[in-house]
BAFI-848970 format. One line per field, with one value per residue: residue number from 1; residue in one letter; x, y, z of N, C-alpha, C in turn. Coordinates in Angstrom, 3 decimals. Layout:
<sites>
k: (NUM|...)
r: (A|...)
n_u: (X|...)
n_v: (Y|...)
n_w: (Z|...)
ca_u: (X|...)
ca_v: (Y|...)
ca_w: (Z|...)
c_u: (X|...)
c_v: (Y|...)
c_w: (Z|...)
</sites>
This chain:
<sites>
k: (1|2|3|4|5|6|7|8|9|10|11|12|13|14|15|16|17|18|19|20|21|22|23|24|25|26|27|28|29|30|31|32|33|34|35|36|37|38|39|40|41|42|43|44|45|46|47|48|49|50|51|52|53|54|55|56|57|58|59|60|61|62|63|64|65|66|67|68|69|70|71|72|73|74|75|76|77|78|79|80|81|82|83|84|85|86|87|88|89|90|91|92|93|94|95|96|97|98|99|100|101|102|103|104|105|106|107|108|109|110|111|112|113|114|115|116|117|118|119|120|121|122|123|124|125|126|127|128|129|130|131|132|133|134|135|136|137|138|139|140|141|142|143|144|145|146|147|148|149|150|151|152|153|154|155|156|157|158|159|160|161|162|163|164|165|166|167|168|169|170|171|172|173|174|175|176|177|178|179|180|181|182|183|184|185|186|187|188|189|190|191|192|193|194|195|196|197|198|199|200|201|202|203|204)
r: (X|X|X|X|X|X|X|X|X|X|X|X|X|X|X|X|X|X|X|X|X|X|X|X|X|X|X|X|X|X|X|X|X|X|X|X|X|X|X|X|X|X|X|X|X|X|X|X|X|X|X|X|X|X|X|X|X|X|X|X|X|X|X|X|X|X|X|X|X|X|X|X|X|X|X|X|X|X|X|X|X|X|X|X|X|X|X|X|X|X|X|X|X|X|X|X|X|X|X|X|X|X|X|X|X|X|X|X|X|X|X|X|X|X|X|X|X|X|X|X|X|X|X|X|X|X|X|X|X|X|X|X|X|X|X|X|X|X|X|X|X|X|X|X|X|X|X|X|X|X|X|X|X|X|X|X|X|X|X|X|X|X|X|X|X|X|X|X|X|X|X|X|X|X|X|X|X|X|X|X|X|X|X|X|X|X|X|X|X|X|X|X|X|X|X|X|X|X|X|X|X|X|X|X)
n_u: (0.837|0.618|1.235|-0.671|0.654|-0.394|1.112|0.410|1.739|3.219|6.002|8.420|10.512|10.873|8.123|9.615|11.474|10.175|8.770|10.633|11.893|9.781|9.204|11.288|11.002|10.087|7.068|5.745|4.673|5.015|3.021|1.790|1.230|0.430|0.049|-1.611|-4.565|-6.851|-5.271|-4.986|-8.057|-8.241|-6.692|-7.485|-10.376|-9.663|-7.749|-6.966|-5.829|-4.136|-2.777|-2.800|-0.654|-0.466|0.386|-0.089|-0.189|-0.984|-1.020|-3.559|-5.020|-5.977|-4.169|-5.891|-8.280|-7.800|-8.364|-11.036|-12.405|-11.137|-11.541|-14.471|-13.997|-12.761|-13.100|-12.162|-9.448|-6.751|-5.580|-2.588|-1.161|1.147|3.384|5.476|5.294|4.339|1.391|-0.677|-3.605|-3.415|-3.375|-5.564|-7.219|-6.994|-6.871|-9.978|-10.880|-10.401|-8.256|-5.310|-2.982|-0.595|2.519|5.264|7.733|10.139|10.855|11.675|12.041|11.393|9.241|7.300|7.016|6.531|3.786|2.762|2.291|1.030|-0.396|-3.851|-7.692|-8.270|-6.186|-4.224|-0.984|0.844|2.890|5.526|3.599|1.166|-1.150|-3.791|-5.157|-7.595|-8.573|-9.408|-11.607|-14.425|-14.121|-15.573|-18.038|-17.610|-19.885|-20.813|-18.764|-19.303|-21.502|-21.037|-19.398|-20.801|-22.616|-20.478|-20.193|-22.798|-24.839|-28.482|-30.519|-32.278|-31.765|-29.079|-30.447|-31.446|-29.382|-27.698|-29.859|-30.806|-33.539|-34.687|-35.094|-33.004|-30.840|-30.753|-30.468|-27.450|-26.354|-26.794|-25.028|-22.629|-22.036|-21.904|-19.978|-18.041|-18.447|-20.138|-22.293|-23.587|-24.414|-23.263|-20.947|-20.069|-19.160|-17.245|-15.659|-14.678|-13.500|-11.324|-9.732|-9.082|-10.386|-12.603|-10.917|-10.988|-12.738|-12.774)
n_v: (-1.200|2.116|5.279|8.026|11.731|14.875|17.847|21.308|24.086|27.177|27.699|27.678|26.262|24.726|23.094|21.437|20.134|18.888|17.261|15.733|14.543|12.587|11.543|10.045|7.691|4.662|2.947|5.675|8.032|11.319|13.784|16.105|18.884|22.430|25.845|27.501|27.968|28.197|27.275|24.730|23.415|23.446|21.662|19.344|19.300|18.047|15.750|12.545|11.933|10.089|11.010|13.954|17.046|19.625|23.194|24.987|27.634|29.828|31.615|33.156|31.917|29.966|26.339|24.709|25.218|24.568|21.439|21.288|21.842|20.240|17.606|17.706|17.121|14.877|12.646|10.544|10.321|11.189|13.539|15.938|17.644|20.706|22.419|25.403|26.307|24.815|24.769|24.088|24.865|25.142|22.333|21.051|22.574|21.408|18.410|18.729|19.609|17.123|16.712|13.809|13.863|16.061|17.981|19.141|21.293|21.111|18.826|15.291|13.865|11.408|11.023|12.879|10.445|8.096|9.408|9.558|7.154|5.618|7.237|8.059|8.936|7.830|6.831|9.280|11.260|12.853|16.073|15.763|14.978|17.116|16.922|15.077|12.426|11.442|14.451|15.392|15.806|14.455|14.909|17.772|17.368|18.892|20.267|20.572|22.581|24.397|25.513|26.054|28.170|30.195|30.456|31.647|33.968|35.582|34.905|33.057|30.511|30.437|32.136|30.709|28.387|29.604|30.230|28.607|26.400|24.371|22.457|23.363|21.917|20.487|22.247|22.895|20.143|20.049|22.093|20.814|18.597|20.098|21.541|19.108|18.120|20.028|19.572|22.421|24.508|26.205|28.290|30.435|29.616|27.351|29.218|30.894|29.092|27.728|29.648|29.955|27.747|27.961|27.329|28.904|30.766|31.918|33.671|35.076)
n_w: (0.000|-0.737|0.351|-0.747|-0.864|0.081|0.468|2.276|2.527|2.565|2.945|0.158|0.421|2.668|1.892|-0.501|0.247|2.094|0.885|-1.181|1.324|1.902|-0.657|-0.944|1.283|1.797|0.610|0.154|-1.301|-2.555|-4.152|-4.572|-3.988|-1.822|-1.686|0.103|1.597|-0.134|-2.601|-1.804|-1.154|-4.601|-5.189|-3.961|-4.399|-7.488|-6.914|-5.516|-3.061|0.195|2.468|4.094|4.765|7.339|7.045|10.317|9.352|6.873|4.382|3.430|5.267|8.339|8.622|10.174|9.485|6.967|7.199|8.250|5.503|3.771|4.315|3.824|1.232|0.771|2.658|3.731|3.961|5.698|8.340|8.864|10.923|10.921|12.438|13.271|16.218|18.701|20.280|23.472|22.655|20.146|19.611|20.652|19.106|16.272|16.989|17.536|14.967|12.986|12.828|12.808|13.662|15.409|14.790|15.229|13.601|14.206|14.930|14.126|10.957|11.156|12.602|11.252|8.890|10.206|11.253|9.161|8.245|9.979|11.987|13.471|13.607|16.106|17.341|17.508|16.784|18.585|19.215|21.754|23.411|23.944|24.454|25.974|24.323|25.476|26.689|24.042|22.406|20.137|16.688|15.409|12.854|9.179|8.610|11.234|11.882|9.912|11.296|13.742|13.126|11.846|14.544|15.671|13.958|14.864|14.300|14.602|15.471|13.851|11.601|10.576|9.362|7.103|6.186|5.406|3.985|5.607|7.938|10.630|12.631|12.194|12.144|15.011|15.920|15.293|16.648|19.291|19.014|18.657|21.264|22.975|21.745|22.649|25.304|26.480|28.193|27.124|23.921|24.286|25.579|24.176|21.789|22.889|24.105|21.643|20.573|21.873|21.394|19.261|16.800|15.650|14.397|11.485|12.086|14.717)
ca_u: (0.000|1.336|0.205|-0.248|0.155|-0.624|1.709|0.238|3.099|3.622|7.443|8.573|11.905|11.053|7.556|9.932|12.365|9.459|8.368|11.735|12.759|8.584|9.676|12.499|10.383|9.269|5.587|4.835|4.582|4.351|3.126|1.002|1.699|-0.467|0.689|-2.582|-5.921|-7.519|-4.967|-5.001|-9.130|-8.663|-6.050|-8.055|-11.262|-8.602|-6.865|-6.913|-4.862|-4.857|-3.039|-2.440|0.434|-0.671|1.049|-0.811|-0.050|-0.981|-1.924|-5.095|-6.368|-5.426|-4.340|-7.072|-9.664|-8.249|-8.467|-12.630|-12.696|-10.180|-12.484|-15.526|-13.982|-12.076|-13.678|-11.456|-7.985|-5.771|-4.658|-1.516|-0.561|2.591|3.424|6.579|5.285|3.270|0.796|-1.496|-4.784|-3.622|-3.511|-6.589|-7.950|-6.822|-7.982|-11.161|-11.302|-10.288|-6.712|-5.058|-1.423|0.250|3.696|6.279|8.971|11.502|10.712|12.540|11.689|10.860|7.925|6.464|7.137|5.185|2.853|2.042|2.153|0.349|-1.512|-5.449|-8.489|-8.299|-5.113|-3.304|0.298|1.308|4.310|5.448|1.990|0.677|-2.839|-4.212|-6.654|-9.417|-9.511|-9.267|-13.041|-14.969|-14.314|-16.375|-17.950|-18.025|-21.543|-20.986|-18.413|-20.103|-22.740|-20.055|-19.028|-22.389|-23.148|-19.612|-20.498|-23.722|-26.191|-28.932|-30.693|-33.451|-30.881|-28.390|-30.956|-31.759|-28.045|-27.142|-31.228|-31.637|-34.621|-34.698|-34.649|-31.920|-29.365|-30.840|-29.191|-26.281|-25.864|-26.506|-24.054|-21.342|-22.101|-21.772|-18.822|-17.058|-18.717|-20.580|-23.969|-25.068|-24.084|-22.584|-19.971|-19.386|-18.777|-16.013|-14.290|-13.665|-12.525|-10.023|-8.930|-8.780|-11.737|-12.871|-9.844|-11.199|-13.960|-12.424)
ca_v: (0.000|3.666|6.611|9.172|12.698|16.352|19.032|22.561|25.102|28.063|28.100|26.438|25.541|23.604|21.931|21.091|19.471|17.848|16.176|15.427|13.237|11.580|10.237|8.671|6.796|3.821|2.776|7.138|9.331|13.236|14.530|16.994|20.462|23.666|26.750|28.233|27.595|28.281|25.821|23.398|23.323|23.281|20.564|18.577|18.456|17.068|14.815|11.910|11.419|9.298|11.465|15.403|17.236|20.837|23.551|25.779|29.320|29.981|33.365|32.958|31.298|28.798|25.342|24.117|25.470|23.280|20.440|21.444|22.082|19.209|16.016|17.369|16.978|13.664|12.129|9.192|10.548|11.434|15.035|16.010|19.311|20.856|24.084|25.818|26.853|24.197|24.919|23.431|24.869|24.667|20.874|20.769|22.710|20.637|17.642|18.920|19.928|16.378|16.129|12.464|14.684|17.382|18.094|20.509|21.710|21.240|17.286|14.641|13.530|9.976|11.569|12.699|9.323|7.779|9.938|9.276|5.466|4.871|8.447|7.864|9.454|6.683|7.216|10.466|11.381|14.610|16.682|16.255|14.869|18.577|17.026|13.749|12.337|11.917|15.579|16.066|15.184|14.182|15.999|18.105|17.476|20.247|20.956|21.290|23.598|25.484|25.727|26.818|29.475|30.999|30.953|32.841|35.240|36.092|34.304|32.356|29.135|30.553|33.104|29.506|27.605|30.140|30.732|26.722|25.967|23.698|22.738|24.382|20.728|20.086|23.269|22.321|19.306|19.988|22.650|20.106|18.038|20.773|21.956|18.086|17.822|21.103|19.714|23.108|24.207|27.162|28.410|31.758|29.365|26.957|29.833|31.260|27.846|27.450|30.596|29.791|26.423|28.475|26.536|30.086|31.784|33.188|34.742|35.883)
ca_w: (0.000|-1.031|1.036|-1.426|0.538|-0.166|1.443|2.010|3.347|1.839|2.811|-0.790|0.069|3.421|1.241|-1.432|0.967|2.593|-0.435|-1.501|2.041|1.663|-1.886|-0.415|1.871|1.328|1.083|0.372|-2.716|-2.554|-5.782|-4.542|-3.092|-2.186|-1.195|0.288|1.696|-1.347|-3.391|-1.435|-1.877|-5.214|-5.610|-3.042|-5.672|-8.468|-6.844|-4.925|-1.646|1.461|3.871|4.013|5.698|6.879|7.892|10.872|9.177|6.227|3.796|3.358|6.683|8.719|8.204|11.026|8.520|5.927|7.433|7.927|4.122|2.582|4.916|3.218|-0.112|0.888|4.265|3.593|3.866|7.369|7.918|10.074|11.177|10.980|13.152|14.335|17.087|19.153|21.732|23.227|22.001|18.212|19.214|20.695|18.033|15.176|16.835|17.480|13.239|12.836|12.525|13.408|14.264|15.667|14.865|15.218|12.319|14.828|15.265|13.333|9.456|11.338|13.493|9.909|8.345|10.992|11.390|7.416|7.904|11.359|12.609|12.856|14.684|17.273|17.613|17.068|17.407|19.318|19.468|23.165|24.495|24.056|24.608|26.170|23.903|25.907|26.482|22.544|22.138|19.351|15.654|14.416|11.263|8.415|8.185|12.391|12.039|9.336|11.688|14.591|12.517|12.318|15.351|15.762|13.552|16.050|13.830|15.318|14.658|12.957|10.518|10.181|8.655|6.111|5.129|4.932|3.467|6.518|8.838|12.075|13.284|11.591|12.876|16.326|16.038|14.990|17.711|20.590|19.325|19.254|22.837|23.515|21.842|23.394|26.417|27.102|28.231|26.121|22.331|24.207|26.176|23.034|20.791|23.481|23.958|20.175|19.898|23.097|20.831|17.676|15.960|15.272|13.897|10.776|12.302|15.507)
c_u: (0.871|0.632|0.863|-0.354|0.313|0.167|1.193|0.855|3.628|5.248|7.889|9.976|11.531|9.715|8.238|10.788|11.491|9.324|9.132|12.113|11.480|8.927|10.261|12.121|9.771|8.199|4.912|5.590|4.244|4.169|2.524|1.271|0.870|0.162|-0.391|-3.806|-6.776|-6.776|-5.147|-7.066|-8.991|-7.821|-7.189|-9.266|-11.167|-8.274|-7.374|-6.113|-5.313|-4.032|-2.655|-1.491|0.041|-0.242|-0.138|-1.134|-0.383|-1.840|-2.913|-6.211|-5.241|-5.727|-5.407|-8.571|-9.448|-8.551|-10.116|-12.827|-12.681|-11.330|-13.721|-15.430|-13.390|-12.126|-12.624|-9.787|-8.202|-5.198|-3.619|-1.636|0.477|3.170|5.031|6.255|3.946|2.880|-0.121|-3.180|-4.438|-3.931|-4.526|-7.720|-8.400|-7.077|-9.297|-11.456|-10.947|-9.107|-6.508|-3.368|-0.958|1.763|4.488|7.172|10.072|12.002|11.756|11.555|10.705|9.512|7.393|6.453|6.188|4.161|2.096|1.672|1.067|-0.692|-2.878|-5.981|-8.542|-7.371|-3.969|-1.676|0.497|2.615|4.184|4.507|1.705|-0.622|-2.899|-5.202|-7.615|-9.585|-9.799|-10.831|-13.538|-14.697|-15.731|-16.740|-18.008|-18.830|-21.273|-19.711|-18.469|-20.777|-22.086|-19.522|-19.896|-22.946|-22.072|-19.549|-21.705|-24.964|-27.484|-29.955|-31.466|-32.697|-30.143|-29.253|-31.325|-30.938|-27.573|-28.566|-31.363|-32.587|-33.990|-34.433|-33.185|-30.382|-29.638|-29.952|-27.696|-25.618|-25.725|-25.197|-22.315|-20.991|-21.535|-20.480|-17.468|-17.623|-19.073|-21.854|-24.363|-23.752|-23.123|-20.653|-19.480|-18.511|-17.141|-15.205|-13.918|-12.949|-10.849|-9.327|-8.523|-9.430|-12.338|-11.993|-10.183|-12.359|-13.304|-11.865)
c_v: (1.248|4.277|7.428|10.695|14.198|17.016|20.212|23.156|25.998|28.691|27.522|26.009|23.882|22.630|21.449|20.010|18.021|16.406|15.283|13.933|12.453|10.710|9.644|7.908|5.913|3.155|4.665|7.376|10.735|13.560|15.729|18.384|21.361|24.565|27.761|27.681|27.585|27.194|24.811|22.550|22.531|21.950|19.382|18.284|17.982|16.336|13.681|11.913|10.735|10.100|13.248|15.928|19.044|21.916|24.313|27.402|29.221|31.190|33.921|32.372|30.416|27.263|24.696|24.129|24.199|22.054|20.086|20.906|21.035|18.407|16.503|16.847|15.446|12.904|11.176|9.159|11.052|13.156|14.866|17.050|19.624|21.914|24.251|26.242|26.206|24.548|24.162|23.463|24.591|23.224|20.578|21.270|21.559|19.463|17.646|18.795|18.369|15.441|14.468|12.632|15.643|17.723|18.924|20.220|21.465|19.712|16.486|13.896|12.033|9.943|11.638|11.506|8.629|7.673|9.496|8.046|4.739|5.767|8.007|8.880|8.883|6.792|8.253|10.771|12.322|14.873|16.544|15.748|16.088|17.860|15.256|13.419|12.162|13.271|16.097|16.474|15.000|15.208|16.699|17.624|18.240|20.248|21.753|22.287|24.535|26.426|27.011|28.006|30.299|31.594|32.153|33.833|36.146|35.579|33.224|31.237|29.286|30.840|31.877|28.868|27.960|30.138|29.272|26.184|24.462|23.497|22.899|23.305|20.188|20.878|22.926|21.319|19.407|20.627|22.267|19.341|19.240|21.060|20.661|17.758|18.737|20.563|21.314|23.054|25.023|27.448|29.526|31.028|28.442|27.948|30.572|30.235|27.627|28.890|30.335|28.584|26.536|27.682|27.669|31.171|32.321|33.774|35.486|37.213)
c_w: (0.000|-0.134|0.362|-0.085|-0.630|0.976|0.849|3.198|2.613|1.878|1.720|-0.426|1.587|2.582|0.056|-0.860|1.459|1.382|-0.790|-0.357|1.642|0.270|-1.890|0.521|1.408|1.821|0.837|-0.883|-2.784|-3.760|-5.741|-3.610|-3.308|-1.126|-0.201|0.778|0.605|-2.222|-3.092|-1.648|-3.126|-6.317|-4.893|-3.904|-6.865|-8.390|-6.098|-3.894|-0.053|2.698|3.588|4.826|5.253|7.429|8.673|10.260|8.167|5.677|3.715|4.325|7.264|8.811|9.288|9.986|7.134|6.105|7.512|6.054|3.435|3.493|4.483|1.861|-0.201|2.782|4.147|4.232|5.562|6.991|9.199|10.228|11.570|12.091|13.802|15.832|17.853|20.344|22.010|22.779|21.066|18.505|19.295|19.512|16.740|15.463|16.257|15.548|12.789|12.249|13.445|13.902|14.701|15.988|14.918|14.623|13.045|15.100|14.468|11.805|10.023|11.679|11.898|9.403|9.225|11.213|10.175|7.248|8.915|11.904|12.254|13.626|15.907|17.708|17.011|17.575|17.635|19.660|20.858|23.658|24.934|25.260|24.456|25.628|24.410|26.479|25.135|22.589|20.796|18.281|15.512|12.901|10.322|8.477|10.036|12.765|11.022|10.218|13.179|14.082|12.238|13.170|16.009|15.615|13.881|15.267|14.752|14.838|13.834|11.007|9.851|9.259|7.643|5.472|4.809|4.264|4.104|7.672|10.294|12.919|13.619|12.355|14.296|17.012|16.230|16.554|19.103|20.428|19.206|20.326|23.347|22.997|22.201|24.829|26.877|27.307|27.389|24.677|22.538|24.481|24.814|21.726|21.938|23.690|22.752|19.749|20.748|21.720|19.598|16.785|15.302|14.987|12.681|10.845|13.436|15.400)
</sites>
């Protein structure tokens, strides 16, 4: 089995490098590179890949968001996350969005290799043990952090269901299970813990 992978990192010399040691691994193929939240999108409804490698920073947003974006377009595939600068909300964040890694640029080539061959949702690999998975909690799914981003932006369940053209039932839902999976009680305290975990970084 190959694990094809997508790198998005807008530094090109270290995603060129990256790519470069992944092709010399064996069992992995890098063919794919995006420099952007927006490229990486639009490689992501072209291509095929089974795992993603992403950095946290990027020009256009951040890589936590792609990881929302890219698992609607490819539920199938593994994302990682890359970051110079690990803390522990980004980790918890990027769980939460449904990463299966969190790594730091400062780590060793092997940790990525690894990470590309073995990282899941069940089991994630963390720089350091930032973050004990059972406090990670449950991903989000895109539609429920669509929906989280809505309510970020001060919308309310009635306004949500008009701007996504779903039933009132329907955003209801969704919004218990975010509270349930931030573990809060109301929509004011869920919308302030994702902003704390950076789940809400391009609205904040």
């Amino acid at each position: 089995m190959t694990h094809e992978v997508l790198v998005v990192d807008d530094h090109t010399v270290f995603a060129e490098l990256l790519q470069l040691a992944l092709n010399d691994s064996e069992g992995i193929s890098c063919r794919l590179t995006a420099r952007s939240v927006a490229e990486a999108v639009a490689v992501a409804a072209r291509h095929e890949f089974s795992v993603a490698i992403i950095d946290v920073q990027l020009p256009d947003g951040s890589g936590i968001d792609v990881v929302s974006r890219l698992r609607e377009l490819r539920p199938e595939a593994r994302y990682i996350m890359l970051t110079a600068h690990p803390r522990d909300q980004l980790a918890r964040a990027a769980l939460a969005a449904g990463a299966c890694g969190f790594l730091t640029k400062n780590g060793s080539l092997r940790e990525v290799v690894q990470a590309v061959r073995h990282a899941s949702t069940k089991q994630p690999v963390l720089t350091g043990n930032l973050v004990r998975v059972e406090d990670a909690g449950r991903p989000l799914t895109p539609r429920e952090q669509e929906v989280l981003e809505l309510l970020g932006a001060g919308l309310g369940a009635q306004q949500i269901t008009e701007s996504l053209g779903l039933s009132l039932h329907t955003v209801r839902d969704h919004i218990k299970s975010i509270l349930a999976k931030l573990n809060c009680r109301s929509q004011l305290d869920a919308v302030a813990k994702a902003r704390r975990l950076g789940l809400l970084v391009s609205v904040a």
